[in-house]
C-alpha atoms as a printed R data frame, in Angstrom:
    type eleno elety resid chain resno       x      y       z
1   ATOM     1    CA   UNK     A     1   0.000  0.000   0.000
2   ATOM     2    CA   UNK     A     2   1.731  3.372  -1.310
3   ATOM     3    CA   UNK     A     3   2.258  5.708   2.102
4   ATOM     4    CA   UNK     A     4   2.860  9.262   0.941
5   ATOM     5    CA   UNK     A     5   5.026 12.233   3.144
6   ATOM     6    CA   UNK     A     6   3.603 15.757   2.016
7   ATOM     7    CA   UNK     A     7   6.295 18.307   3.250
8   ATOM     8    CA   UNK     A     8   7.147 21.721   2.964
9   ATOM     9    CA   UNK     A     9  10.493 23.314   2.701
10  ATOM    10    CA   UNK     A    10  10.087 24.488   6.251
11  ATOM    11    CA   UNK     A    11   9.941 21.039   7.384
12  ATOM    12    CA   UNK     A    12  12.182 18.693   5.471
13  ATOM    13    CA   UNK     A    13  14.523 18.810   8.380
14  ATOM    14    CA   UNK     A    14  12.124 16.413   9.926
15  ATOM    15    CA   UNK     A    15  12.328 13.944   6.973
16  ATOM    16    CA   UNK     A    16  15.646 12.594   8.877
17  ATOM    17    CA   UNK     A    17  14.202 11.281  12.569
18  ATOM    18    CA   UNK     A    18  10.870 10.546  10.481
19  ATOM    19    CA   UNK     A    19  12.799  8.281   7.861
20  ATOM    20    CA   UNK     A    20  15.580  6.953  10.726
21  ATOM    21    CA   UNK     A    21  12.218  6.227  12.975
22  ATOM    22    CA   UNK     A    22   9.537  4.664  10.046
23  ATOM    23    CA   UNK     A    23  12.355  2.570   9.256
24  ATOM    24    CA   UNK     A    24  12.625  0.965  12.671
25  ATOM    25    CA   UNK     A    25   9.354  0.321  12.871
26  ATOM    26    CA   UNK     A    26   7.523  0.184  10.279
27  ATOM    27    CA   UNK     A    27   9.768 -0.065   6.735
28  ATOM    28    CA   UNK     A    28   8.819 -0.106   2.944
29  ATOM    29    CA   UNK     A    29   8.331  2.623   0.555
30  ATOM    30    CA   UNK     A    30   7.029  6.128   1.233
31  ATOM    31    CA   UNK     A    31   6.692  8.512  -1.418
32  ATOM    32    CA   UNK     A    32   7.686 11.642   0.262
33  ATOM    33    CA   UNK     A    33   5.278 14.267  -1.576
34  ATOM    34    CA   UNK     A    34   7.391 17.880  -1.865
35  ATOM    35    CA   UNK     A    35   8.230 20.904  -3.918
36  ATOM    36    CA   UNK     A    36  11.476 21.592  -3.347
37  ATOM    37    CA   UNK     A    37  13.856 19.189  -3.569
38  ATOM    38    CA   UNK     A    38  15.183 18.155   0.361
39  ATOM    39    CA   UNK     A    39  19.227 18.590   0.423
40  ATOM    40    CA   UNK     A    40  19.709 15.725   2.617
41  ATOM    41    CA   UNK     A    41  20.254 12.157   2.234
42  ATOM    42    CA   UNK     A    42  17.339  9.684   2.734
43  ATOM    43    CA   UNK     A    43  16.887  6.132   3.014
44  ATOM    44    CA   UNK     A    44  17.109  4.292  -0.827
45  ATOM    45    CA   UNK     A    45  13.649  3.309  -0.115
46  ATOM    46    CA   UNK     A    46  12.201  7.226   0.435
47  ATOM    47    CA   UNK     A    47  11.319  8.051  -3.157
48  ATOM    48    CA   UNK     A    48  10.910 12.136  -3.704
49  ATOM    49    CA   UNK     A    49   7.680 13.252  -5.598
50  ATOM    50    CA   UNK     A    50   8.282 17.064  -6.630
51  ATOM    51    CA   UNK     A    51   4.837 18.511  -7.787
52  ATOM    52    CA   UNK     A    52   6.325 21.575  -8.301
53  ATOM    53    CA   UNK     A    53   9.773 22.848  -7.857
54  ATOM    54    CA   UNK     A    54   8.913 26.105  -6.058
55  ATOM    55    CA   UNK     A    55   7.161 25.652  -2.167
56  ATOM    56    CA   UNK     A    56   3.366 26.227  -2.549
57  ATOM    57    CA   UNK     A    57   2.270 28.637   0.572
58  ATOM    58    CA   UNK     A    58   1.251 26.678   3.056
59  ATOM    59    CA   UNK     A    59  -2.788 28.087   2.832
60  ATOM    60    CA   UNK     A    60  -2.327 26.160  -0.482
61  ATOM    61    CA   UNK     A    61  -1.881 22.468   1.192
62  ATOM    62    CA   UNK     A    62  -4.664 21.295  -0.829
63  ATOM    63    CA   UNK     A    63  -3.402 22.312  -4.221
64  ATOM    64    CA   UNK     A    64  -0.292 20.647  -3.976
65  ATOM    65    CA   UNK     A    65  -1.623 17.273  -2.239
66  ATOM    66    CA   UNK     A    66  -4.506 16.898  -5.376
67  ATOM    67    CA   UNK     A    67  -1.417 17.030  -7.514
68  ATOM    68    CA   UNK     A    68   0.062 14.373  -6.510
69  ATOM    69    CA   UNK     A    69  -3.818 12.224  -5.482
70  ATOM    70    CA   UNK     A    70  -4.042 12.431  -9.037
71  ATOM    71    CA   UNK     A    71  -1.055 11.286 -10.189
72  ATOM    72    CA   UNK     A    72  -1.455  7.785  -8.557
73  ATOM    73    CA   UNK     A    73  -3.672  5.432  -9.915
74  ATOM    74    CA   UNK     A    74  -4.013  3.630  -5.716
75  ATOM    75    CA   UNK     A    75  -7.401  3.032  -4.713
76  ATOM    76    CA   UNK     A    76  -6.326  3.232  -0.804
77  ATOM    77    CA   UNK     A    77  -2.967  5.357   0.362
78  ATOM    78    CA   UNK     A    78  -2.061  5.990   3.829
79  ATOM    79    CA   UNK     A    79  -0.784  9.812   5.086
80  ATOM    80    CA   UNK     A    80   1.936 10.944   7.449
81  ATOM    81    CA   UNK     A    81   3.098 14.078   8.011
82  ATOM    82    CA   UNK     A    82   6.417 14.497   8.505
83  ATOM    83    CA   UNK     A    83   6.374 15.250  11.989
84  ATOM    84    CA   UNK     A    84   4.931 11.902  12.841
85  ATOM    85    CA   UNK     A    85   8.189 10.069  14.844
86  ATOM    86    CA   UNK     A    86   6.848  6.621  15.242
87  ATOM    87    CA   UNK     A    87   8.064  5.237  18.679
88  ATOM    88    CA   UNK     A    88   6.183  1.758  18.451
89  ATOM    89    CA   UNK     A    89   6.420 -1.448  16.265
90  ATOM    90    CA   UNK     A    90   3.521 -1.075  14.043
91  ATOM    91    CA   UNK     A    91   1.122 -3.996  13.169
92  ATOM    92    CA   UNK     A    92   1.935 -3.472   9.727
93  ATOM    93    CA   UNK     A    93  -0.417 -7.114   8.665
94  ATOM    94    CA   UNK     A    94  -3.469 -5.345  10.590
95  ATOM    95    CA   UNK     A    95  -2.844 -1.958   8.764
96  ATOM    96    CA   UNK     A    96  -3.182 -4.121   5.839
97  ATOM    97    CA   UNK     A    97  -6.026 -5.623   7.046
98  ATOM    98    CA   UNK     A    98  -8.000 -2.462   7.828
99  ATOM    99    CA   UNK     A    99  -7.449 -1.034   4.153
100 ATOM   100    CA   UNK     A   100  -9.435 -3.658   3.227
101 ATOM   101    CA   UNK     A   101 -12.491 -2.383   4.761
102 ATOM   102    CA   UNK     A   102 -12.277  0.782   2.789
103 ATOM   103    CA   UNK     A   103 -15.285  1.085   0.147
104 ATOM   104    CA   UNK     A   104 -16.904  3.553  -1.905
105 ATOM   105    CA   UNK     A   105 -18.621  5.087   1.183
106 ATOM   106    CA   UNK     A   106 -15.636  4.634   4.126
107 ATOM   107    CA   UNK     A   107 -13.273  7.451   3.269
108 ATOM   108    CA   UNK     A   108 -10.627  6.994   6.031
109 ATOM   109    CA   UNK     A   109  -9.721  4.237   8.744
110 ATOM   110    CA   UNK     A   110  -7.973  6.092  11.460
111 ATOM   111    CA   UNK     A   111  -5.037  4.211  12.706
112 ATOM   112    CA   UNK     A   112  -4.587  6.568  15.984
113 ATOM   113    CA   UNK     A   113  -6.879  7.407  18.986
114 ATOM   114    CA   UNK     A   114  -8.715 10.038  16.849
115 ATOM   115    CA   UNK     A   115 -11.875  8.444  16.708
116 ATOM   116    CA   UNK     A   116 -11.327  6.366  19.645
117 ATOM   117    CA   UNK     A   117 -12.063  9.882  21.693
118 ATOM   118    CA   UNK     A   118 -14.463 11.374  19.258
119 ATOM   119    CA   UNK     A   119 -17.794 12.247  21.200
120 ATOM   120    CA   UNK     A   120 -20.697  9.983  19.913
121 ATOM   121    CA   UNK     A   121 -18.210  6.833  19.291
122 ATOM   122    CA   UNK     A   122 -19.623  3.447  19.067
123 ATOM   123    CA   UNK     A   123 -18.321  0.057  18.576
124 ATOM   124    CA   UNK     A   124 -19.067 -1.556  14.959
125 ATOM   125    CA   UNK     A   125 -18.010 -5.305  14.385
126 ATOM   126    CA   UNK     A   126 -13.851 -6.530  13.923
127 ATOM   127    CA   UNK     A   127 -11.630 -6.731  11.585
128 ATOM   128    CA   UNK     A   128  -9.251 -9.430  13.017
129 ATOM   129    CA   UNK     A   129  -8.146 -8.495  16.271
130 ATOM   130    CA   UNK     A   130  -8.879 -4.939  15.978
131 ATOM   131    CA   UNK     A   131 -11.919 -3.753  17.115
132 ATOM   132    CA   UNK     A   132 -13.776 -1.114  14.676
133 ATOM   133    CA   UNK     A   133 -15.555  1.895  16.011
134 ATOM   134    CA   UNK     A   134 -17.130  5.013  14.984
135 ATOM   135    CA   UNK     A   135 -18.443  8.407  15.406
136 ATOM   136    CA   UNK     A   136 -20.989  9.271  13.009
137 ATOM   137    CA   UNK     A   137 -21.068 13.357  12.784
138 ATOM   138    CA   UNK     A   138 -18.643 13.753  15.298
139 ATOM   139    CA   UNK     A   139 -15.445 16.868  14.620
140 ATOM   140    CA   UNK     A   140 -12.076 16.129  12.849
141 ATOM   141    CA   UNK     A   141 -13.628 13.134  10.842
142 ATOM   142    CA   UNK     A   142 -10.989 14.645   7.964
143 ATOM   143    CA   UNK     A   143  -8.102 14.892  10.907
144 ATOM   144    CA   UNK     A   144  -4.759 14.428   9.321
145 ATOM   145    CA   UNK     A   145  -3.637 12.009  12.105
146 ATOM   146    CA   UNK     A   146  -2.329  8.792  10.253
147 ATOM   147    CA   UNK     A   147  -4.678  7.248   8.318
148 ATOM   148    CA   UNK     A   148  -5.742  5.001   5.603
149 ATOM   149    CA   UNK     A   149  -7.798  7.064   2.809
150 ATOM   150    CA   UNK     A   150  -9.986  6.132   0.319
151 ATOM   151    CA   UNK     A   151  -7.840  8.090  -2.525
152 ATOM   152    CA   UNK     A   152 -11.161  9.014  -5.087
153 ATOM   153    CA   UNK     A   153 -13.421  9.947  -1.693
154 ATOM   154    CA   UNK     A   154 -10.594 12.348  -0.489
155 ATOM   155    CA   UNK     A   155 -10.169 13.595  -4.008
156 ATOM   156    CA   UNK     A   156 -13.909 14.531  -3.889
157 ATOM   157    CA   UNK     A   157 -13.630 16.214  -0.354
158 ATOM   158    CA   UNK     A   158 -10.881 18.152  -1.019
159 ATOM   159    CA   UNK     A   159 -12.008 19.126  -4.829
160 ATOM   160    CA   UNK     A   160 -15.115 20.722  -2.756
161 ATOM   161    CA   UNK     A   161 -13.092 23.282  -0.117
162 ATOM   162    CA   UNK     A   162 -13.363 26.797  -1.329
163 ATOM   163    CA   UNK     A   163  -9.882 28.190  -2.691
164 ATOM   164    CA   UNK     A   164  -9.194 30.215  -0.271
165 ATOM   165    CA   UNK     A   165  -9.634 27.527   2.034
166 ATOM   166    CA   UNK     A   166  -7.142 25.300   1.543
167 ATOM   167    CA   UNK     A   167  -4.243 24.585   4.425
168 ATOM   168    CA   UNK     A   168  -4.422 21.785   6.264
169 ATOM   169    CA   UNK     A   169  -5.861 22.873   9.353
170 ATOM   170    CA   UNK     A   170  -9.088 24.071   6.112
171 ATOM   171    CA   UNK     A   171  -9.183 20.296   5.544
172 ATOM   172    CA   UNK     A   172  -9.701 19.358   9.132
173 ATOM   173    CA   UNK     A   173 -12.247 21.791   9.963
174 ATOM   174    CA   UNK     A   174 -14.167 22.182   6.308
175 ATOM   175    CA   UNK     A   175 -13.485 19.133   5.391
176 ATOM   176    CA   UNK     A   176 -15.185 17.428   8.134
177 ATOM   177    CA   UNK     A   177 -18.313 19.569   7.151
178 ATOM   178    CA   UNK     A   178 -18.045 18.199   3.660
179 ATOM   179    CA   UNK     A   179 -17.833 14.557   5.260
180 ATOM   180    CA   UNK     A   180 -21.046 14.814   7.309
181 ATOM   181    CA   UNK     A   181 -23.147 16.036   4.744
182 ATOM   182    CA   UNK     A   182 -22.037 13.372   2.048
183 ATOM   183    CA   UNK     A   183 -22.359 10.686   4.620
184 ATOM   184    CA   UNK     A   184 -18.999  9.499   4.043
185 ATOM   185    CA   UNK     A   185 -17.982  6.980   6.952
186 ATOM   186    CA   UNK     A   186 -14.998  7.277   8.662
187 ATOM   187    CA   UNK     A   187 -13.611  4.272  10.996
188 ATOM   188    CA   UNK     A   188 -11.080  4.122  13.704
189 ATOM   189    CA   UNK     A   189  -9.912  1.065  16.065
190 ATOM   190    CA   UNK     A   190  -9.823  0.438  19.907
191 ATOM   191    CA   UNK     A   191  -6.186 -0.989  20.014
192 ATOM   192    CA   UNK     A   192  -4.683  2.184  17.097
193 ATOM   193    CA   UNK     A   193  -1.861  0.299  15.348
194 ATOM   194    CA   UNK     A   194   0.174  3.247  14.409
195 ATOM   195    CA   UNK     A   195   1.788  4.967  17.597
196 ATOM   196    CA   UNK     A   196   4.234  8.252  17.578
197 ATOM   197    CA   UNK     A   197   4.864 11.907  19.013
198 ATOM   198    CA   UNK     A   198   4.674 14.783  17.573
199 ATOM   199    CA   UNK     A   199   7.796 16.518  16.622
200 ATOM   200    CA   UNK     A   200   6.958 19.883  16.075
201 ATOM   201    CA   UNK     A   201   3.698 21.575  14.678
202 ATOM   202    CA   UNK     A   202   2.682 25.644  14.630
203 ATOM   203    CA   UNK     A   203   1.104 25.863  18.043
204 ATOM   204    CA   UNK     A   204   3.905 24.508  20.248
205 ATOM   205    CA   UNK     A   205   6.796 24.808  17.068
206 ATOM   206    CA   UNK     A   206   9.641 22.478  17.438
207 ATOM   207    CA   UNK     A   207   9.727 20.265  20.240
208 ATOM   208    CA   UNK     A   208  12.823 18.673  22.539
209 ATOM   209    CA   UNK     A   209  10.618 17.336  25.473
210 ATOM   210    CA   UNK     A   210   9.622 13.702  24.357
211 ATOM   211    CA   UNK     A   211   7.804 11.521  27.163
212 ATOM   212    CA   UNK     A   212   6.444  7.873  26.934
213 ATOM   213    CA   UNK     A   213   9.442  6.771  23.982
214 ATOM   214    CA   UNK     A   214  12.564  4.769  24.568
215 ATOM   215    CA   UNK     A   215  16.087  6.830  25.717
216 ATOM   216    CA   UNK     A   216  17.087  5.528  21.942
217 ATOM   217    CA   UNK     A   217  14.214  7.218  20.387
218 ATOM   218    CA   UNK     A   218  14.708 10.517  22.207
219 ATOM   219    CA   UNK     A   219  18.417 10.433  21.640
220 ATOM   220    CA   UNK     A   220  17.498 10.805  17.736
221 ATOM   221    CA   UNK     A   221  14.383 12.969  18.238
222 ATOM   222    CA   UNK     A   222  16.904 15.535  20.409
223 ATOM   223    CA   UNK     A   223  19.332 15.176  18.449
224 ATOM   224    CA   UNK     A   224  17.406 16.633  15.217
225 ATOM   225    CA   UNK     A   225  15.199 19.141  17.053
226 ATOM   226    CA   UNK     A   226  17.746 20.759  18.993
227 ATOM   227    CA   UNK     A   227  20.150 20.992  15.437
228 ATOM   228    CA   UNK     A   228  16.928 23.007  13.777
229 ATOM   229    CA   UNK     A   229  16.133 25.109  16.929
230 ATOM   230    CA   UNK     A   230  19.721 26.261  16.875
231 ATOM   231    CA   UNK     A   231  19.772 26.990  13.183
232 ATOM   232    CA   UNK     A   232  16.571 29.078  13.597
233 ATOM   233    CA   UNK     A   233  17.886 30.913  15.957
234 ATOM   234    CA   UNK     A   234  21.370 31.691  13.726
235 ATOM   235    CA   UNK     A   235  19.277 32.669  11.022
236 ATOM   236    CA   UNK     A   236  17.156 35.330  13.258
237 ATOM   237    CA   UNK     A   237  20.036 36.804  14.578
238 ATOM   238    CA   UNK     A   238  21.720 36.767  10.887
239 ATOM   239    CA   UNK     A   239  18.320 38.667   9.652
240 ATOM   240    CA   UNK     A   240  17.866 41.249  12.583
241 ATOM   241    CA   UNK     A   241  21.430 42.113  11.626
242 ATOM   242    CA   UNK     A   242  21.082 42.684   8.055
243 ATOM   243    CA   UNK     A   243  17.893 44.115   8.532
């Protein structure tokens, strides 16, 4: 099943603990979905997707992720973002499993605790040993959590957002209007297969304070946020003083 990366040039610094920690526990190919080209060295089995070679703004999420949607010719693909550090072995058989309960009316199988905690959430049969729930009309049924998508359903959602309304935290928010009203199901599990922190993300920015993950995780996860938070703060001092 083809797992896609979208970053931003902002953010490819995080393709390095993502790609050191998806290797360790999860492995195979990821498209990583871009504009830019990242200068760093990946793993041979990252494979860089440029839809463009200059960085969309980031209001313009959207644009740049039906690019690539359309492109592929998958009927299911799963989404990371790149700030997604996995610290758990992930069940990759039951992932594989649970893409095979997506039809032309489930758009997404959650593979975190998003649904698990959405208000209104009920159980719904098994798939194997993971239990399947959901939560009809609930928010976030388009969050951007890791996921398993139906690719022509999210085409459809995101074809609908208004232009101007089109970063990611637009998908999350109008999207999930767009869901309810089609009637589009979206699934999630009791036991979430897919486990990680968050590296950084706008609201908290870049993070160095990892709990729950193993001293061997947060060695790497340091390592790689406290490189970038010093940069940042080179480059700052290099602009105030040219400015």
């Amino acid at each position: 099943m083809r797992i896609v990366v979208p970053v931003y040039n902002k953010r490819h610094w995080a393709l390095k603990p993502f790609s050191i920690l998806f290797n360790k526990y999860w492995g195979g190919a990821v498209d990583v979905m871009c504009y830019s080209i990242p200068n760093m060295q990946l793993p041979s089995n990252f494979n860089i997707v440029s839809v463009d070679p200059v960085d969309f703004p980031r209001d313009k999420w959207v644009d740049g992720l039906l690019i690539y949607l359309n492109a592929i010719s998958d009927n299911t693909v799963i989404i990371l973002l790149e700030d997604y550090w996995l610290v758990r072995k992930v069940d990759t058989d039951g992932v594989a499993k649970l893409a095979g309960i997506i039809d032309d009316e489930v758009l997404r199988v959650d593979l975190t605790t998003d649904r698990l905690y959405a208000g209104g959430m009920r159980d719904i049969g098994y798939v194997g040993h993971y239990d399947i729930i959901e939560a009809p009309g609930s928010q976030y049924q388009m969050s951007l959590q890791a996921g398993i998508w139906n690719r022509k359903l999210l085409i459809d959602v995101l074809s609908q957002l208004p232009p101007k309304n089109h970063s990611a935290w637009d998908v999350e928010l109008g999207g999930t209007n767009i869901v309810n009203d089609k009637g589009y199901r979206v699934f999630g599990t009791r036991q979430y297969p897919v486990r990680y922190v968050n590296g950084a993300n706008d609201a908290k920015g870049i993070q160095v304070n990892f709990r729950g993950v193993t001293e061997e995780d947060k060695e790497i996860m340091v390592k790689y946020s406290t490189e970038q938070k010093e940069l940042e703060k080179k480059n700052e001092r290099k602009n105030r003083k040219t400015n």
